[in-house]
Structures are given as structure tokens and as C-alpha cells.
C-alpha positions in Angstrom: -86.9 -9.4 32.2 -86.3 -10.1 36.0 -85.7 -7.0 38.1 -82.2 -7.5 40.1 -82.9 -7.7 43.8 -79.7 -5.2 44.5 -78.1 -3.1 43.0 -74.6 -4.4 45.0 -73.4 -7.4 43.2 -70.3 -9.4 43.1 -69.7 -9.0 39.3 -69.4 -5.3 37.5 -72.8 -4.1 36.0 -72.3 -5.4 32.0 -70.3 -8.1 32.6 -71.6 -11.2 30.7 -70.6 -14.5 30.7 -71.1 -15.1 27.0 -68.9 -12.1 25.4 -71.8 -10.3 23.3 -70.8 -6.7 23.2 -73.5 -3.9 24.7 -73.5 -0.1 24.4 -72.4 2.2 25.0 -68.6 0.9 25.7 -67.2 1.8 29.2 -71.0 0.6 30.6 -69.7 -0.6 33.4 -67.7 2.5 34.3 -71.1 4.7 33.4 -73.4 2.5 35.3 -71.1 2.8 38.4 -70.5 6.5 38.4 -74.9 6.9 38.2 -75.8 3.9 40.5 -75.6 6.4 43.2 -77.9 8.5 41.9 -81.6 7.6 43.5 -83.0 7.7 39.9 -81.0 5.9 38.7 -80.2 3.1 41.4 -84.2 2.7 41.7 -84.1 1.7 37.4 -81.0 -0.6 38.6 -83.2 -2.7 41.2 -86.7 -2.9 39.4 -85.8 -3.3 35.9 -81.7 -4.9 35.9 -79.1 -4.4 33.8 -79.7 -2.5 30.7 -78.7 -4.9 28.0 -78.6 -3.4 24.3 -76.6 -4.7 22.3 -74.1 -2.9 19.9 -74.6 -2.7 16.1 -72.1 -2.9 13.3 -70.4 0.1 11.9 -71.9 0.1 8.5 -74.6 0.6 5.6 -76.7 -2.1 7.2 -76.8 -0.7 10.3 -77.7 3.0 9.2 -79.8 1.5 6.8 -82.4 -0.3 9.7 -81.7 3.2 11.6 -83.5 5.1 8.5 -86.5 1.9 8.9 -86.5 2.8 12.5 -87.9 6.4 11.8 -91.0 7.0 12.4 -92.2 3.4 13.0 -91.9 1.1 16.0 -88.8 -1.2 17.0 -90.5 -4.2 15.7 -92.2 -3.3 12.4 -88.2 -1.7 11.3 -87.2 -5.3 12.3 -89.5 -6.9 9.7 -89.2 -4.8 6.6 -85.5 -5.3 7.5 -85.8 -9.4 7.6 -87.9 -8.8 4.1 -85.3 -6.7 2.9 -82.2 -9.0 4.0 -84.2 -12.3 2.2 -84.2 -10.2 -1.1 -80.8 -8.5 -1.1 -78.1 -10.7 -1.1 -75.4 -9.5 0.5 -77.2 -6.2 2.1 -74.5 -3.8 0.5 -75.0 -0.5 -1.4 -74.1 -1.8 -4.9 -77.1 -4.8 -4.7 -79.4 -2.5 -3.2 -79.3 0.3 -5.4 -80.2 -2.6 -8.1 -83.8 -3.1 -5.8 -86.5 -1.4 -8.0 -89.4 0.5 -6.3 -91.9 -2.6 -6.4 -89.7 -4.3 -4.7 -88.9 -2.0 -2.0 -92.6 -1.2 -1.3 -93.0 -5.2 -1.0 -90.1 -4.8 1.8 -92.2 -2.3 3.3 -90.3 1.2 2.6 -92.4 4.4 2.0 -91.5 6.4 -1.3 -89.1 8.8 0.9 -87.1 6.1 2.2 -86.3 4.9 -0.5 -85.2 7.9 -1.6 -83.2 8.4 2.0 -81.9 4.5 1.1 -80.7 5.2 -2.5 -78.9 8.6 -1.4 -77.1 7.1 1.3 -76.4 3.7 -1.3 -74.8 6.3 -4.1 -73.1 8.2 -0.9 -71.1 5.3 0.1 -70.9 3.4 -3.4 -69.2 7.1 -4.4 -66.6 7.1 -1.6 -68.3 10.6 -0.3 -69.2 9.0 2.8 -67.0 6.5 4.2 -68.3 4.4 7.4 -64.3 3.4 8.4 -63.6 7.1 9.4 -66.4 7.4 11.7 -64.9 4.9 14.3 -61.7 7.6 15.2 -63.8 10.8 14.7 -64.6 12.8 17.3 -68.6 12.9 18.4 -69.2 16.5 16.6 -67.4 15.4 13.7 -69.6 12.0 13.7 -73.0 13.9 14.3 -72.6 16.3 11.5 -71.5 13.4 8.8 -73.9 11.7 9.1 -76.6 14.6 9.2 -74.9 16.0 5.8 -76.9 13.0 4.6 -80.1 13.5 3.3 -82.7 11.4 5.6 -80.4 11.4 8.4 -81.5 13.9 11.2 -80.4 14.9 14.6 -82.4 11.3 16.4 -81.0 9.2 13.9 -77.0 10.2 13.8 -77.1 10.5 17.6 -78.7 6.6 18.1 -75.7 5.3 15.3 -73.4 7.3 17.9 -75.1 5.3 20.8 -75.7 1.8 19.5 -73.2 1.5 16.3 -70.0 3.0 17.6 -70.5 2.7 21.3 -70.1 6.4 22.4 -70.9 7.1 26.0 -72.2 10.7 26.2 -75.0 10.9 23.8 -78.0 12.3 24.6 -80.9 11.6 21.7 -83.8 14.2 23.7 -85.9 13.7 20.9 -86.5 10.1 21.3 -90.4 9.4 22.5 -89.7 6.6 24.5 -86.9 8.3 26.3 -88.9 11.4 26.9 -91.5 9.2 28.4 -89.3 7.0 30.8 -88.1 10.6 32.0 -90.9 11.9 32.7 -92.4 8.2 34.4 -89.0 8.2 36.5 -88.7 11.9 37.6 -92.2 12.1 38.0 -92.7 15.0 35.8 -96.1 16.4 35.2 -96.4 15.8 31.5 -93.4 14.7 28.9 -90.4 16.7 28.3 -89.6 18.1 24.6 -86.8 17.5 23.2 -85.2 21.0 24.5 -86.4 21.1 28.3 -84.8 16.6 28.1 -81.4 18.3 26.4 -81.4 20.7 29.7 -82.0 17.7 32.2 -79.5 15.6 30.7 -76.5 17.9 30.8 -76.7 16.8 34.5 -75.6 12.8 33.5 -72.5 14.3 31.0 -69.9 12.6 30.6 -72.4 9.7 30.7 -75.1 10.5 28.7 -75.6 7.5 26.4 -75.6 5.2 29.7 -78.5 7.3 31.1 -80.4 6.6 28.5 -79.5 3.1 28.3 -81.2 3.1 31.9 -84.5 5.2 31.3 -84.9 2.7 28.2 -84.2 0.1 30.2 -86.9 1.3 32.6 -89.5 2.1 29.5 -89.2 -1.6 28.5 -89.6 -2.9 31.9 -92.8 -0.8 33.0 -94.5 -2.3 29.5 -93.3 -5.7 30.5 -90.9 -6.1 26.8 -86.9 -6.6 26.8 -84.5 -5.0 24.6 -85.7 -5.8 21.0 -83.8 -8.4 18.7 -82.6 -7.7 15.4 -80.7 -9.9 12.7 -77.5 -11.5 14.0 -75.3 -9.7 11.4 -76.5 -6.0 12.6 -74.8 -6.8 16.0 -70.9 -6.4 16.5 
């Protein structure tokens, strides 16, 4: 990733020349109302643009979110990819035909697949349904999705983020973002996920775009770029 020499520039910050979609939406707006902020304009003109790219609205999506817990970026990328080759399409009804040999081939631990199934039966039901989620408010979002077993306050709040592009979301119990607060701030020792809750009621109502920018930072000081996942988990 090349670090942007300025943060003045004669385009908007987000504004791509080949129309993928990033989140949260209104990044631009968010981006110009912290720029000003010396936190946030030093992130801006050593590590660029944040660039993460939005995620479908859907089973697939929440599905890599429960593959993302508790394991790096990369290794929920791969069990997804094994998944994807053996369940064709990735929907709830084919899954829920996957029996546990299978799934532990893909890489899932005995409790997500138990997470997997529940939220498969949820949606093949009609209990949960992923089409009301894109007019509900935030609150309303956050606690549908943590009436679901396997789906906890981290979780809900990155589908907020990264699958329906909501700008004031603040996921304080996210490692990497507790670290890049504590690297840019220069705190003596990482936040938990109360005292990061505290410091980011200062970004409100652009929550989601500060963290967009301490991730953004994270990635850069390791020398890595946003991660990559399948082309059908992106909007």
C-alpha cells in the first residue's frame, strides 16, 4: 500500500475510478469531517485511503463473519474458498445438507457448525430474514442478529460495518482495532473493549469511518492491505 503524500487532493477521499463499493457508505463525507483531526490526518498521509470493500447482505456473508471469529482474516478466507468449492450455490438449504466430515474438511470447529446450522434453519424457517435488515434502524439490526445463537456483540456490529454500510459503528472489542488505538494515541498498553467504547463516543456520528482509519493504519504499520475475499461476498 503506498502512503498518500497529502492529505489535500483534487478528488474526494473514496472516490474510485472503477466503481467497487467500500464501507461504510457516506466515506467520503466521514473521512472529511475527521481529516482534521491530527490523529486521524497523520493515518490519512502515512497509510492512504482506507479501502474495504462492502460485503453482500446475506447468509454468505454472515456465514464468513462466524469463520472470522476467533481466527485470522486469512485462514476465515480459506475454509470459506473450501467451503464455496463443495457447496454449490452457498445457500442455507445446500448447506444444511453438508454432514460433519465434511465441514471439518472445510475447516469448521464442532461449534461452528452448530453456529452455521442454527443460523441455516433460522433463515430456511423465515425467522430471520436478511431483506429487513437493510431499512432497520442500527439497534434493531444489532439485536437481530445477536438473537442468533453464535452471533455476539463483534460479529453483528462488523455485518453493520462491512455488509450494510452503516457509518457509526464502533466494534471496541476488535483486537486489531484496540491495537491501532493504542499504536496511534500512543496509549501505554491496549484499551479493552469498555475504556475503546469511551474513546470512540468522541468520532460519533462517524464511528465506522474511524475505524476504517485505525484499520487502515493496523494494516499499514504490518506492511499488509485490506484482505481479499471471494468475488461474490462483495456488493
Amino acid at each position: 500500500m503506498t502512503a498518500a503524500p497529502s492529505i489535500r487532493r483534487s478528488r474526494p477521499y473514496g472516490a474510485n475510478a472503477v466503481g467497487l463499493i467500500y464501507a461504510p457508505q457516506q466515506l467520503d463525507e466521514g473521512i472529511a469531517a475527521l481529516a482534521g483531526e491530527p490523529v486521524f490526518r497523520a493515518i490519512l498521509d502515512r497509510a492512504g485511503m482506507p479501502r474495504f470493500r462492502r460485503r453482500r447482505n446475506g447468509f454468505a456473508t454472515l456465514l464468513h463473519i462466524i469463520l472470522e471469529q476467533q481466527v485470522s482474516i486469512d485462514a476465515a478466507a480459506a475454509m470459506h474458498r473450501r467451503l464455496a468449492g463443495i457447496c454449490e450455490p452457498l445457500m442455507p438449504e445446500t448447506f444444511l445438507a453438508l454432514d460433519d466430515a465434511t465441514l471439518r474438511r472445510c475447516g469448521f470447529s464442532r461449534q461452528k457448525m452448530d453456529y452455521a446450522r442454527r443460523l441455516s434453519e433460522a433463515v430456511v424457517s423465515g425467522a430471520f430474514d436478511f431483506a429487513r435488515l437493510e431499512a432497520a434502524a442500527d439497534a434493531t439490526v444489532l439485536a437481530d442478529l445477536i438473537s442468533l445463537k453464535g452471533i455476539g456483540r463483534w460479529s453483528a456490529e462488523i455485518y453493520l460495518i462491512f455488509a450494510l454500510g452503516r457509518s457509526d459503528v464502533w466494534p471496541a472489542a476488535d483486537l486489531g482495532l484496540q491495537l491501532a488505538v493504542a499504536e496511534c494515541l500512543g496509549l501505554d498498553e491496549r484499551p479493552g473493549e469498555r475504556q475503546l467504547r469511551e474513546i470512540g463516543d468522541t468520532w460519533a456520528p462517524w464511528r465506522s469511518v474511524a475505524a476504517c482509519l485505525f484499520w487502515q493504519s493496523y494494516l499499514h504499520a504490518r506492511g499488509r492491505a485490506a484482505p481479499q475475499l471471494a468475488a461474490e461476498l462483495y456488493a
